[in-house]
VEXDREN-2710 file (C-alpha; in Angstrom, 1 decimal):
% VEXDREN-2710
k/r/px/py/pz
1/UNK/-20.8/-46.3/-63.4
2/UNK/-17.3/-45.7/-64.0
3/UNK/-15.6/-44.1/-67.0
4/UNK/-15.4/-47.4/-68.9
5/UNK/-18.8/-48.2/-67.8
6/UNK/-20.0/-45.2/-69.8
7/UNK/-18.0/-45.9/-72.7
8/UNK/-19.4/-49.1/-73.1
9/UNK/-22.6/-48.1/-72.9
10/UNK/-22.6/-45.7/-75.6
11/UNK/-20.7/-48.5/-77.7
12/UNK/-23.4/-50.8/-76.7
13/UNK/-26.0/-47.8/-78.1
14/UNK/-24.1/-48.1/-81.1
15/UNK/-23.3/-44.4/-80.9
16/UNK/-23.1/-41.8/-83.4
17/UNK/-21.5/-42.0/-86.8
18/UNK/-18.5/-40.6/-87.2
19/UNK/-18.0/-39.8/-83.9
20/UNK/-16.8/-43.3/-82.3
21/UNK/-13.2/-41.4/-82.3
22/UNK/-14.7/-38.7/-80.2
23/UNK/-16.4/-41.3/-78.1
24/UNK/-12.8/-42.1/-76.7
25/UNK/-12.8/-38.8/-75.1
26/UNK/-15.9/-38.7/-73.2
27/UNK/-16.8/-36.9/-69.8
28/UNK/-17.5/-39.7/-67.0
29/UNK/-21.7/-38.6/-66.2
30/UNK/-21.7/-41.0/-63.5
31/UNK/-22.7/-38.7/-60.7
32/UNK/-24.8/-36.0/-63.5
33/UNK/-27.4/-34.8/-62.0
34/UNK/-28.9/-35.1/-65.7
35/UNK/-27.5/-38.8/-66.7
36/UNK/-30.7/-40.2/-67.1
37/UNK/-31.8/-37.5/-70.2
38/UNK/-28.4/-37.7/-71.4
39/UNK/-28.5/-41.5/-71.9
40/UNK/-31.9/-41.4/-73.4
41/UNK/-30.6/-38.5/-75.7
42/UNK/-28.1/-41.3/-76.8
43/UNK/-30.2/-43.7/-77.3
44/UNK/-32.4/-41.2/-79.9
45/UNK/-29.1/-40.9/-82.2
46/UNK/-28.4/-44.4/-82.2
47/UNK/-32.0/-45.1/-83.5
48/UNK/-32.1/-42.3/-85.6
49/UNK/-28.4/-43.5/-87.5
50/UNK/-29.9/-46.5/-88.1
51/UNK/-33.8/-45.9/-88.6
52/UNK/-33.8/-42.7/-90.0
53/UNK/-35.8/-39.4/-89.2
54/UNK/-39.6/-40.6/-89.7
55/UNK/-39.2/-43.4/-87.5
56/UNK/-37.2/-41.6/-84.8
57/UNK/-40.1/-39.4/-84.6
58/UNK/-42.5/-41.9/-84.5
59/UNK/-40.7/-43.6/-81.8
60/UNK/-39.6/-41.0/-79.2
61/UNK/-41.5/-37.9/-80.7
62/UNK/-38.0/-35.9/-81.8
63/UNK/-38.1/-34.0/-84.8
64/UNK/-35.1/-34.3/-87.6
65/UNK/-33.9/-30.1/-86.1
66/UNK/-33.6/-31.6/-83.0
67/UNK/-31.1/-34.2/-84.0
68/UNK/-29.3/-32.5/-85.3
69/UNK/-28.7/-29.8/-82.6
70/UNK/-27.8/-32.8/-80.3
71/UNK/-25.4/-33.7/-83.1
72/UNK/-23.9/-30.2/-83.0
73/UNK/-23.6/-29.7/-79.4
74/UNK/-21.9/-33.0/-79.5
75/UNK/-19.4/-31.7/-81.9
76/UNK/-18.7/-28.7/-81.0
77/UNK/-17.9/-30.1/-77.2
78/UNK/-15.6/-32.8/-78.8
79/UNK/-17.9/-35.7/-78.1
80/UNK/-18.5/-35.2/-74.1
81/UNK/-21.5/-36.2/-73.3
82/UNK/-22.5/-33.5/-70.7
83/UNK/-23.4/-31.7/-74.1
84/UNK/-26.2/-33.5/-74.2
85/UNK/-27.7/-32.6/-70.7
86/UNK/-30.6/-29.7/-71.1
87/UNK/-29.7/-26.3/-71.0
88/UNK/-31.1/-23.7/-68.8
89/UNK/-34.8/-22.8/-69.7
90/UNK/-35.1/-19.8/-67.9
91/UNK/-35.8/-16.9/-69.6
92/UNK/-33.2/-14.2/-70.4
93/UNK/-35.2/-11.4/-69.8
94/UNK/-37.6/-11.6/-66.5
95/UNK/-40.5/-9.4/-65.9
96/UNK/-39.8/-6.6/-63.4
97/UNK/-42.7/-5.4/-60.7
98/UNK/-44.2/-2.8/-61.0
99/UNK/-45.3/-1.1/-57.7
100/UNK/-46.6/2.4/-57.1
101/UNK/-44.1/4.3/-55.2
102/UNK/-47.8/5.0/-52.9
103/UNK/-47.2/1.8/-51.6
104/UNK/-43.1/1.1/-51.3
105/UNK/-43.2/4.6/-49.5
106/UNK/-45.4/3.7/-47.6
107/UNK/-44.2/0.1/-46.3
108/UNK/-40.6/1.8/-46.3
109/UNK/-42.4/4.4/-44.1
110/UNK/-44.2/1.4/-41.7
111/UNK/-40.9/-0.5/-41.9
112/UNK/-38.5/1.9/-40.8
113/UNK/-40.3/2.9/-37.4
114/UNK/-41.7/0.0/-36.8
115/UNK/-39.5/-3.3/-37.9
116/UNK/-41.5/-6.4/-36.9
117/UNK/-44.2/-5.8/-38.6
118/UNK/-44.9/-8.4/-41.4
119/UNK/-46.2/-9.1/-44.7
120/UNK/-49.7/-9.6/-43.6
121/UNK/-50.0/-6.6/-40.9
122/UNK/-48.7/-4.6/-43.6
123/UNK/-51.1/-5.4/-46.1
124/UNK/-54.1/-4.8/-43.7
125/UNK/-52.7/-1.5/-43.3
126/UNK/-52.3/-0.6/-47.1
127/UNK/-56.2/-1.3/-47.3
128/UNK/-57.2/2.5/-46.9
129/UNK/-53.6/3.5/-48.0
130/UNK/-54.8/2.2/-51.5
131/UNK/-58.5/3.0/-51.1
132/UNK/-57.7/6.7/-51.1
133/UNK/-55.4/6.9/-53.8
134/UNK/-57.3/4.3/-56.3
135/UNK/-55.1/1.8/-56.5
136/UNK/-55.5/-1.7/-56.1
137/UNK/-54.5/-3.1/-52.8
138/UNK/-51.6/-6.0/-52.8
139/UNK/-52.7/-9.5/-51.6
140/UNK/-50.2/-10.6/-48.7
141/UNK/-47.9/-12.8/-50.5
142/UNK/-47.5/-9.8/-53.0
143/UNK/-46.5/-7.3/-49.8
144/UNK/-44.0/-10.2/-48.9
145/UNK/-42.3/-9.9/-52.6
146/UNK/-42.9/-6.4/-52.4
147/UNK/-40.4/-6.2/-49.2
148/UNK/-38.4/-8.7/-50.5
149/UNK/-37.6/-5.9/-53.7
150/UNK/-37.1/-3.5/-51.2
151/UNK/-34.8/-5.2/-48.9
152/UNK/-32.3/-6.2/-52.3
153/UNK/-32.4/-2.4/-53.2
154/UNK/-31.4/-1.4/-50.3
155/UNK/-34.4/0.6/-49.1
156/UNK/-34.9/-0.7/-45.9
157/UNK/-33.0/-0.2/-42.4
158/UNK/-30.8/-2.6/-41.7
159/UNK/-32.1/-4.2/-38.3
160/UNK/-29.3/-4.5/-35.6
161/UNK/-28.9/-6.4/-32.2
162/UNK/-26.4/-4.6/-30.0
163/UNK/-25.0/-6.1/-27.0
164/UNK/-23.0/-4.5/-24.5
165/UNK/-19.1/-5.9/-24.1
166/UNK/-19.0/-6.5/-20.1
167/UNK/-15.4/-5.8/-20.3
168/UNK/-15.3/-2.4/-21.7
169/UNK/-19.1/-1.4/-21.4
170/UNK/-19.1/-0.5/-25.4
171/UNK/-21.8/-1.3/-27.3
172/UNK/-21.1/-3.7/-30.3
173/UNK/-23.5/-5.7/-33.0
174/UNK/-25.1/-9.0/-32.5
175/UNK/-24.5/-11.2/-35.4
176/UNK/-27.0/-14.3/-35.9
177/UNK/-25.9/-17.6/-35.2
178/UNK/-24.5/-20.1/-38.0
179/UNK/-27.1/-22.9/-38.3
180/UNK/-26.0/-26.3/-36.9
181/UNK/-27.2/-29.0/-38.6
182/UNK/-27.7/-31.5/-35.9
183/UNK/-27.5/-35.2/-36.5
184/UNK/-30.6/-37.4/-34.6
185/UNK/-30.3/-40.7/-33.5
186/UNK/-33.5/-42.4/-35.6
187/UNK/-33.1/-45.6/-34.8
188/UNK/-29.7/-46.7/-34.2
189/UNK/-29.2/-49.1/-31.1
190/UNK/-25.5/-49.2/-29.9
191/UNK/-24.4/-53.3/-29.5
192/UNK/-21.8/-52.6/-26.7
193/UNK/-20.1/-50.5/-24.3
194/UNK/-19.1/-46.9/-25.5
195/UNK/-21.1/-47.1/-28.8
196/UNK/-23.7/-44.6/-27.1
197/UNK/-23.3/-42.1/-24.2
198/UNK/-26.0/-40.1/-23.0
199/UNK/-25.7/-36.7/-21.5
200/UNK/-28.1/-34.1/-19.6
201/UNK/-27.9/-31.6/-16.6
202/UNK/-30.0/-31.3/-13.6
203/UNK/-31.0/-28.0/-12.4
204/UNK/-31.0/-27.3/-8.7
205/UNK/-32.3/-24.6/-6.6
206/UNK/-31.4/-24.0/-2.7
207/UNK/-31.5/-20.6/-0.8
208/UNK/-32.0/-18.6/-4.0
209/UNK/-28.5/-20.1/-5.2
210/UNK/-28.8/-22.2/-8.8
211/UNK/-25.9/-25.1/-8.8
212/UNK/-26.1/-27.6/-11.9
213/UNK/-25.1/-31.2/-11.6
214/UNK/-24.4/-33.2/-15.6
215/UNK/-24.5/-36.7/-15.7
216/UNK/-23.6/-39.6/-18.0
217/UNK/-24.5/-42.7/-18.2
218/UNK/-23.4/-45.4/-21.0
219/UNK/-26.1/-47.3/-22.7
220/UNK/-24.9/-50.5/-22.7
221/UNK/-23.6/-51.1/-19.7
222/UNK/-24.8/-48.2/-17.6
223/UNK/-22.2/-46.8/-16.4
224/UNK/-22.4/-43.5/-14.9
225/UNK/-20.5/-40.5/-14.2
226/UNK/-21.6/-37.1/-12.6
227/UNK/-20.2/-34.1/-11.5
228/UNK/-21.7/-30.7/-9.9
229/UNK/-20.6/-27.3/-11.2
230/UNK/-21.5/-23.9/-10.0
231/UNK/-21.9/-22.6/-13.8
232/UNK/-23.4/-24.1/-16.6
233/UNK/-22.0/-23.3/-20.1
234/UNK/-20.3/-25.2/-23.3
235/UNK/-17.2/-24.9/-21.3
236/UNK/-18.1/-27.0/-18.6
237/UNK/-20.1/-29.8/-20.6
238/UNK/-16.5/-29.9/-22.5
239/UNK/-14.8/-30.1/-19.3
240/UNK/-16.9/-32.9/-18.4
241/UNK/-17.0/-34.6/-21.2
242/UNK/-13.3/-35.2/-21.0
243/UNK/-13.2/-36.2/-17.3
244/UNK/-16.0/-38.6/-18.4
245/UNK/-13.6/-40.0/-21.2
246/UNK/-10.4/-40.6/-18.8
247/UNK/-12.7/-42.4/-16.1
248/UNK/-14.6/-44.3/-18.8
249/UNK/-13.6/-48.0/-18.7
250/UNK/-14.3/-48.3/-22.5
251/UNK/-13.9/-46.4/-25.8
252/UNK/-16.2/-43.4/-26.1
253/UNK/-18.1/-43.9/-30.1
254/UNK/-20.8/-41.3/-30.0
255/UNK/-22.4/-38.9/-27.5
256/UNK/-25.9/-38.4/-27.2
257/UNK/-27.6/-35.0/-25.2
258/UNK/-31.0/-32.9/-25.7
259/UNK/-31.1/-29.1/-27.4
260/UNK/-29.6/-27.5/-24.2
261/UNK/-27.4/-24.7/-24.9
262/UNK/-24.5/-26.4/-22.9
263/UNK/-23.9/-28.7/-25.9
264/UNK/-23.1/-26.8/-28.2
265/UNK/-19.9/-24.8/-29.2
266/UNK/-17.4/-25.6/-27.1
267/UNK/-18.8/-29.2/-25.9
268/UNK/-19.8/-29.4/-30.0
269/UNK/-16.4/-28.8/-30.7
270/UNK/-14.7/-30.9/-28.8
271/UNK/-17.0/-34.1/-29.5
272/UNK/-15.8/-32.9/-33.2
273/UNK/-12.2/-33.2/-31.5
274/UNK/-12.5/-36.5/-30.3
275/UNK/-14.2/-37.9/-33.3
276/UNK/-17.3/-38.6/-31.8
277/UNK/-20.4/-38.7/-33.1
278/UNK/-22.9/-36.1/-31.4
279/UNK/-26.4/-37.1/-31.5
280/UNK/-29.3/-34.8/-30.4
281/UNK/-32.7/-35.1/-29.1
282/UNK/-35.9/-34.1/-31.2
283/UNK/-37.2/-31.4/-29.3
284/UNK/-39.9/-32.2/-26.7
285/UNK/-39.2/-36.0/-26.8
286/UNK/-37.0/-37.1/-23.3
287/UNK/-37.7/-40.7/-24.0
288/UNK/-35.1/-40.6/-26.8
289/UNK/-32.8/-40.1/-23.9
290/UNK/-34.2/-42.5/-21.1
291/UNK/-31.5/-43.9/-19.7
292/UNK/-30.1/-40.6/-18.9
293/UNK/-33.6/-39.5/-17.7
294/UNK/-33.9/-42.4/-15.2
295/UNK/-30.6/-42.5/-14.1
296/UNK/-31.1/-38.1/-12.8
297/UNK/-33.4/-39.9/-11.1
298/UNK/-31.6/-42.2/-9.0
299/UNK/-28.2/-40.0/-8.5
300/UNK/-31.0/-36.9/-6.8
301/UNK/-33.1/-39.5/-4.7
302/UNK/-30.0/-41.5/-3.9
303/UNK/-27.2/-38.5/-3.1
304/UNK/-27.8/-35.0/-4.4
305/UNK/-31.3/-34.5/-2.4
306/UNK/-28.8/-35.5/0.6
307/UNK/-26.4/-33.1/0.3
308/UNK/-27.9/-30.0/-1.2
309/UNK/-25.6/-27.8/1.3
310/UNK/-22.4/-29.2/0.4
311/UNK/-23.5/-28.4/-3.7
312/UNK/-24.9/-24.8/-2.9
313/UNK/-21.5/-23.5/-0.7
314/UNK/-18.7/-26.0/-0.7
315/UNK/-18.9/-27.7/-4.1
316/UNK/-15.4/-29.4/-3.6
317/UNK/-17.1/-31.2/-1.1
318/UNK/-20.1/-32.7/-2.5
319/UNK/-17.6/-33.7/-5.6
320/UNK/-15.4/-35.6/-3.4
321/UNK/-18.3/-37.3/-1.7
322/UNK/-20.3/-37.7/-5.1
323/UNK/-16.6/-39.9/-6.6
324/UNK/-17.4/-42.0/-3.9
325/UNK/-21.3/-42.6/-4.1
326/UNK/-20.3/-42.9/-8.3
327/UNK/-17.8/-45.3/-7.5
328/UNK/-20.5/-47.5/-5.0
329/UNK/-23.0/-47.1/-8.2
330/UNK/-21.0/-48.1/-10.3
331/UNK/-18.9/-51.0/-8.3
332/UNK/-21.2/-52.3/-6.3
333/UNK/-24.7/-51.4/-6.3
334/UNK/-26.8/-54.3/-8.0
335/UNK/-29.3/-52.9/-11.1
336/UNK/-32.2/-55.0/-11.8
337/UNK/-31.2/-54.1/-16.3
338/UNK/-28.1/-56.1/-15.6
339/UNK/-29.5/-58.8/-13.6
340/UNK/-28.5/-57.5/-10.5
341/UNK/-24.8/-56.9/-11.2
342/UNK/-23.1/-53.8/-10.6
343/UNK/-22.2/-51.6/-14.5
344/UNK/-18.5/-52.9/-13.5
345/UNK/-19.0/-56.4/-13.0
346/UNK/-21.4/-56.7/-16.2
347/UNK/-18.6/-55.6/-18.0
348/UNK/-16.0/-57.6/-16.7
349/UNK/-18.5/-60.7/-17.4
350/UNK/-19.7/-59.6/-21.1
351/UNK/-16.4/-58.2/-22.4
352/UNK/-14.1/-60.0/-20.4
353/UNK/-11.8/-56.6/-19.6
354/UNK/-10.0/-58.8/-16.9
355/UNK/-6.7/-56.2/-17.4
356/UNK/-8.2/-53.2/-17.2
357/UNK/-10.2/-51.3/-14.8
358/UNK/-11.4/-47.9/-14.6
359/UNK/-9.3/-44.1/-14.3
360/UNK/-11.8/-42.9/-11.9
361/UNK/-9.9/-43.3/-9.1
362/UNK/-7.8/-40.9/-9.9
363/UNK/-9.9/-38.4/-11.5
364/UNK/-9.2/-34.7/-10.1
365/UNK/-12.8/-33.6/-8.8
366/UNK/-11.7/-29.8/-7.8
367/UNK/-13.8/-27.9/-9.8
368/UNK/-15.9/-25.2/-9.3
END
């Protein structure tokens, strides 16, 4: 409800006498978290202007005093109606806990030399602490408020974790990291090409070396990119994630990979970049990210399994021969999903892209 909207509303209510002047000046409460008391509150001055105390209090149950409070607030905020909204009820002065220093020395004592312990370890342990001195013992949630005192006062150690700079070999604190809050898929279904990409990494192991090999594969029209990499990190998911964009034949909307930590930060980052929407797996659910799933699959029982050599000590190599088996997947190889047309041909059919064709020839594959 807009500004207007409002206005008329409280005109419509009649309002207040002698404030319809003030009523020209009134706060917009459209997006109040308290609009619906505050409108109600209106509606209990209109009535009362024009039905008096007695039946304003047998209607809505609000005494003559409290009328007139409303009425002053009113006033004394120049007819806004956020004067109206209810003020905070929580008490001025808060009970404080009272603890025997028995026990906060003693879970300071616990705390300090040994840091994981909980609330409820704790308050088995206080159980003969308390016995012998004659006090009664804390229940857990108590010894969790109890540390929860102690860590605002300052009484507890700090807990740190170092790390070790592998530049300069100096030790250096480990802060946590920021919370993403990761957007999920539910159930959107993209309509054509681009709308939804998925992403994931296959793990191989050969002669005690570990290579990685990420994948992509649209889920409209399956096309599919892949590349090996001797590292895995958000550096080289962002690295791929661009090649994927200049080889795609479409317009990349929104990327979707599982919780691995080569998605976020950097790869994060860039889909942030690109303005593109970064969807992520609930834990433990791969179906959510089937076609990705299916098409690891295909790419290590169709080339990778077949060239684990070139991937584990010449990784130029198996990327120059992988461009080609990506372009024969993509190009030519029938897929029973599209009625047996090749991911390129489906899209030349469905979306008619008669004037363009794809960037992956030219794609630079050195990378190790």
């Amino acid at each position: 409800m807009s500004h207007e909207g409002v206005s008329k509303t409280v005109f419509m209510y009649g309002f207040v006498t002698g404030y319809a002047r003030k009523a020209m000046y009134i706060q917009d409460i459209t997006h109040h978290k308290d609009r619906a008391t505050i409108e109600h509150r209106l509606k209990v001055l209109n009535f009362y202007d024009r039905y008096g105390p007695e039946a304003t209090k047998e209607a809505f149950s609000v005494s003559r005093s409290t009328v007139f409070l409303w009425k002053s607030k009113l006033n004394a905020k120049q007819g806004r109606l956020s004067s109206l909204a209810p003020g905070d009820r929580a008490p001025k002065t808060k009970r404080t806990r009272n603890v025997s220093e028995v026990i906060t020395s003693f879970i300071v004592a616990e705390r300090t030399k040994h840091y994981r312990l909980g609330k409820d370890k704790l308050a088995e342990l206080l159980i003969p602490i308390c016995a012998r001195a004659g006090l009664a013992c804390p229940s857990t949630s108590t010894v969790g408020r109890i540390l929860s005192d102690l860590k605002a006062q300052g009484r507890l150690s700090k807990y740190q974790r170092l790390g070790v700079d592998a530049r300069t070999g100096r030790l250096h604190e480990r802060g946590n990291k920021p919370k993403l809050k990761k957007e999920r898929r539910g159930s959107y279904r993209p309509e054509r090409a681009g709308d939804l990409v998925q992403m994931d990494c296959v793990i191989k192991f050969v002669n005690g070396i570990r290579r990685y090999v990420i994948s992509a594969i649209d889920y409209d029209s399956e096309f599919a990119f892949s590349m090996g990499y001797s590292s895995l990190s958000s550096a080289r998911a962002k690295d791929f994630l661009h090649k994927f964009i200049r080889v795609a034949p479409f317009e990349v909307k929104r990327v979707q990979t599982d919780n691995g930590s080569e998605f976020y930060k950097l790869f994060h980052e860039a889909c942030t970049d690109l303005n593109l929407t970064h969807y992520w797996n609930y834990p433990k659910r791969p179906t959510m990210n089937a076609k990705i799933e299916r098409y690891n699959r295909t790419v290590q029982e169709e080339f990778v399994d077949w060239h684990l050599d070139d991937l584990s000590y010449d990784i130029g190599s198996f990327n120059y021969q992988l461009m080609d088996w990506v372009l024969w997947y993509n190009t030519v190889r029938p897929h029973h999903t599209l009625k047996l047309k090749s991911p390129m041909r489906a899209l030349l059919d469905a979306l008619q892209l008669t004037n363009r064709q794809s960037n992956m020839l030219w794609t630079d594959t050195a990378y190790d």
